[in-house]
N, C-alpha and C positions, 0 to 999 in steps of 0.2 A: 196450313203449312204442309202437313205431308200431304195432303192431292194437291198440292203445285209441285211437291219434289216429283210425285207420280206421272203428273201430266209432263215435265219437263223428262224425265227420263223413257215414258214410253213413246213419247214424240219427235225426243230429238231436236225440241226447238235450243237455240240460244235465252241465253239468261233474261237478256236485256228484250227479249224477242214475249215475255209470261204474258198472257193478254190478262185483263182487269177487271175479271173476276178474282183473282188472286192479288193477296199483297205485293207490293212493289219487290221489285227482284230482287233488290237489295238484303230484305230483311227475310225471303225465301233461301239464299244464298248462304247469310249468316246461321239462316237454322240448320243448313245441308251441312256447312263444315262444322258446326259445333257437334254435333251426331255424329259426324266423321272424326271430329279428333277426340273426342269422348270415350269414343267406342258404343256409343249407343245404337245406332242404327246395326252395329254386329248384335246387341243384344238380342233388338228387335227380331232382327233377323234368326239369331239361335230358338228366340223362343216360339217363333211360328215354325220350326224344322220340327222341335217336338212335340209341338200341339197335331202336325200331319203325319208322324210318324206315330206317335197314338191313337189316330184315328184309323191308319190302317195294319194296325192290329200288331204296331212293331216297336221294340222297348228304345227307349228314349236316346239312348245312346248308343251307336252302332258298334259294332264289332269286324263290319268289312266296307272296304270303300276301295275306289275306280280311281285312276288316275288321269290325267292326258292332255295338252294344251293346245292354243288356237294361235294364229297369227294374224295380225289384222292390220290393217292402214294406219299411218297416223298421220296429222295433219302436218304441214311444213313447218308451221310455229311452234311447234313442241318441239323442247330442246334437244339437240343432238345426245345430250347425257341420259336420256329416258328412253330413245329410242336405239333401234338398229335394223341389220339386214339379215331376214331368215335367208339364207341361201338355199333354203331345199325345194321343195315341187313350184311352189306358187311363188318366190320370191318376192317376198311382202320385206318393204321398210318399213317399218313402225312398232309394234310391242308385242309381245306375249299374253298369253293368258293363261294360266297354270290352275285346272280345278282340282277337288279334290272332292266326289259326291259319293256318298252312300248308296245301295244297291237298287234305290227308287228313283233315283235321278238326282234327289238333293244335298247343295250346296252345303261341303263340310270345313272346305278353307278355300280360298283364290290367292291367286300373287301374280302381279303386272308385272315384268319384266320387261327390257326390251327382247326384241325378236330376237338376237342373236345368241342369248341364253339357252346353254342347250336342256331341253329335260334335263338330264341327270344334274347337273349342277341345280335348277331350281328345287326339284325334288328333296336334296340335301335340307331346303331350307323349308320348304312346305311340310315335307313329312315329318318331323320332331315338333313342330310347334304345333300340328295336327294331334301329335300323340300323347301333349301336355293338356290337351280337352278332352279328347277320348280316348281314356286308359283301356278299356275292352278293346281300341281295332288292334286285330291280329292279322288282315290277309288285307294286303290290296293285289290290286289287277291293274296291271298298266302294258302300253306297245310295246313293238322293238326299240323304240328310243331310248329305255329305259335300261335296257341290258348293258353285262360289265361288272362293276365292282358297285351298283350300287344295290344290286342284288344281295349281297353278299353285307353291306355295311349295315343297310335296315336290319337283318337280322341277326348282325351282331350287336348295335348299339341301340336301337327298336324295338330291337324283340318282335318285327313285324315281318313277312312272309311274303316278299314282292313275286307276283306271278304273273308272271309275262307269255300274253296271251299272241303268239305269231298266225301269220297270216300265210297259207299256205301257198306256195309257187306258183304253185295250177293254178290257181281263180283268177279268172280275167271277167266274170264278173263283179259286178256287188255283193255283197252277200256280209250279212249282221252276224258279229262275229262274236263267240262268246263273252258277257261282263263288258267288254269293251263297247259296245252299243250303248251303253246305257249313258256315261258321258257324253258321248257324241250325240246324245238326244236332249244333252242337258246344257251343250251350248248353239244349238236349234232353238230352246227356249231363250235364251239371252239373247240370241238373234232379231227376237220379236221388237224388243225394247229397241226402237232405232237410235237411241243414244251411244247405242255398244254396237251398232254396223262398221265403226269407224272409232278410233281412241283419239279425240281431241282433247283430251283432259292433260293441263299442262304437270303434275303429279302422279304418279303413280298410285298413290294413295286413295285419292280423288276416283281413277279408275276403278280401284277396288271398290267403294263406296258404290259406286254407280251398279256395279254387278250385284251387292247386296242386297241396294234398293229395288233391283228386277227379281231379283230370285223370290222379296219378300211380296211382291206384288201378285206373283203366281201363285204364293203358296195361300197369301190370305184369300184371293179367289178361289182356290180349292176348298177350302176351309169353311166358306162362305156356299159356293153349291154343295157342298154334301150336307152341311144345316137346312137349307132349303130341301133336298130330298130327304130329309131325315120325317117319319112320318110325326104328327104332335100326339098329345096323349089318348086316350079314349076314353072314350066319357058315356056315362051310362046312359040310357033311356031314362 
C-alpha cells in the first residue's frame, strides 16, 4: 500500500489510472485517506525528520526554521472555495502552498491555501500551531511578504523572532540569498513528485497529505543512502 501511495504521488498518475502490480485503487485510496484523517502519515512523516535530523548530527527538535510560499495551477474542477487569484509576478489561479522547514531544508508544517491568501494572514495560522510541536523554535526567516505587524505579533504572542531577509535593489541578477534559499530548495524537491507540479486535489487537506507523502519519500531515501554508505563492522583476521 505505501509504494502505490509512492508510486502515485511521485508519478502523478490518476487513481483509477495504479497499474496491477498494486491493489485495486480503491482499497490504495482508502488507505491514503485514512492516514490522512488520522494524522498518521503526519506521524510518519515527523518521525523520519528526526531520524535525519539525528543523523546529521542535529537535535531532534529545531530551534530555527525558514518560512515562504508557492503558487501553483489548479485544475478547473477544483471548487471555486479552495482556489483563487495570486495577483503578483506569475498570476497563478489556483492555491498556495505555505512551508515551514527547518534550517536543512526539512518539512516543519505546510498549509494549502488558495492563492489569494496573502503570507501574513497564513503565517498567523502556520506559525502558532508550528509553536504548539516545537517549543525551542525561537527565530524564523521569512521575505518581504512578510513584513508589517506580523513582525511584531510573533513576538509578542510567539515569543518568536521573525527576520526578514530583503533582497537588495541593486541585484538584477540571481543571487541565493541568506536562510531564504534554503525553502526555496525545499519546494525544488516537492517539484520532483509530479503530483505537486499542479494541485488537483479537490481538499486542501488531501494536498497537504500529498506534500507529506513527498517530503517523507526523500527523507526515507536519504536515510536509506547514508546506511548504505555507512561502513559495517570489522572483523578480526
Amino acid at each position: 500500500m505505501i509504494d502505490a501511495v509512492r508510486y502515485l504521488v511521485d508519478n502523478g498518475i490518476k487513481w483509477r489510472a495504479m497499474p496491477s502490480d498494486f491493489p485495486p485503487w480503491p482499497r490504495v485510496y482508502a488507505f491514503f485517506t485514512r492516514r490522512r484523517d488520522t494524522g498518521l502519515v503526519a506521524e510518519l512523516h515527523d518521525r523520519l525528520r528526526e531520524a535525519v535530523r539525528w543523523a546529521e548530527g542535529r537535535i531532534e527538535e529545531p530551534s530555527a526554521a525558514v518560512v515562504d510560499s508557492q503558487s501553483v495551477k489548479a485544475d478547473a474542477t477544483v471548487s471555486h472555495v479552495s482556489r483563487g487569484f495570486d495577483a503578483g509576478k506569475k498570476k497563478i489561479n489556483g492555491r498556495r502552498r505555505h512551508l515551514l522547514t527547518d534550517t536543512l531544508g526539512l518539512l516543519l508544517a505546510v498549509l494549502v491555501t488558495p492563492a489569494s491568501t496573502t503570507d501574513r494572514d497564513a503565517a498567523r495560522l502556520l506559525l502558532p500551531e508550528a509553536k504548539k510541536h516545537f517549543r525551542r523554535l525561537a527565530r524564523v526567516w521569512a521575505d518581504g511578504g512578510y513584513t508589517g505587524h506580523l513582525t511584531d505579533w510573533t513576538t509578542q504572542h510567539l515569543e518568536v523572532v521573525l527576520d526578514i531577509v530583503r533582497r537588495g535593489d541593486d541585484i538584477q541578477v540571481f543571487q541565493a540569498l541568506p536562510r531564504r534559499w534554503v525553502v526555496e530548495r525545499s519546494f525544488a524537491w516537492l517539484l520532483r513528485s509530479r503530483r505537486l507540479v499542479r494541485d488537483d486535489e479537490r481538499r486542501t487537506d488531501t494536498s497537504e497529505a500529498v506534500v507529506l507523502w513527498s517530503m517523507s519519500m526523500l527523507m526515507s531515501r536519504r536515510l536509506a543512502a547514508q546506511r548504505r554508505r555507512r561502513p559495517g563492522p570489522v572483523r578480526a583476521a
